[in-house]
Residue, then its C-alpha position, 0 to 999 in steps of 0.5 A: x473486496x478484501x483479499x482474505x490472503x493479506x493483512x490491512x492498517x488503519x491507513x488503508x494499506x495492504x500487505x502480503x507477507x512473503x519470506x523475504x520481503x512485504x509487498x504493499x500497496x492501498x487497498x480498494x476501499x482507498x482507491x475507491x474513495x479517491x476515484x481515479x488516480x492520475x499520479x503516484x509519488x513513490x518511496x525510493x528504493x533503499x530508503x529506510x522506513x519506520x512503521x508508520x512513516x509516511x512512504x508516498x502520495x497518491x493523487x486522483x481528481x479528488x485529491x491527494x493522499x498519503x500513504x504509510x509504510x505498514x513495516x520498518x525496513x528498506x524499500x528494495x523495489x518499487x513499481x515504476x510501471x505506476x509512474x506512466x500508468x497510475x490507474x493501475x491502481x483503480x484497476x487491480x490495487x492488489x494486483x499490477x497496481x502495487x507500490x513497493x516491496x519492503x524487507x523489514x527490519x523487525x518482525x511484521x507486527x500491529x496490522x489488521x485481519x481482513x475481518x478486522x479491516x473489513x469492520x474498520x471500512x464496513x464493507 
């Protein structure tokens, strides 16, 4: 289940890249490892993030896991439908369950092909 339409990191994110900004979230590969997700920390609209950078947690029964933003740029929107229903996340993660729009800051560069991310998680 690796959307061929969008690129991947090493931390498990996927990005959709649109002329304006970078939709982001984590992948299925990520949510399935955590099992149900019961909260989600996220970034604040306008933070400036560095590539990297941790941006927010999610929480499930398992545990809790970071997630990283996948460009450098400011936050403009994040998801607030995640913070009353963050299951949306195990449900549709490249869908309803995204976590932020970014507008980068320098050309998107470093991420992974969905080959190269399917390698990287075996699926």
């Amino acid at each position: 289940m690796i959307p061929e339409e969008l690129q991947y990191t090493k931390s498990h994110e996927w990005v959709k890249l649109d002329e304006s900004f970078v939709l982001t979230g984590i992948t299925y590969f990520a949510q399935e490892q955590l099992g149900d997700i019961t909260f989600v920390e996220l970034p604040q609209t306008g933070q400036a993030l560095e590539q990297g950078q941790e941006m927010g947690v999610v929480e499930s029964v398992k545990a809790a896991s970071e997630f990283y933003s996948p460009v450098s740029g400011e936050v403009m929107e994040v998801n607030l439908d995640l913070e009353n229903a963050p299951e949306l996340i195990n449900h549709d993660p490249y869908g309803k369950g995204w976590i932020a729009k970014i507008k980068a800051s320098e050309p998107v560069s470093g991420l992974l092909s969905p080959q190269e991310y399917e390698e990287l998680t075996g699926g």
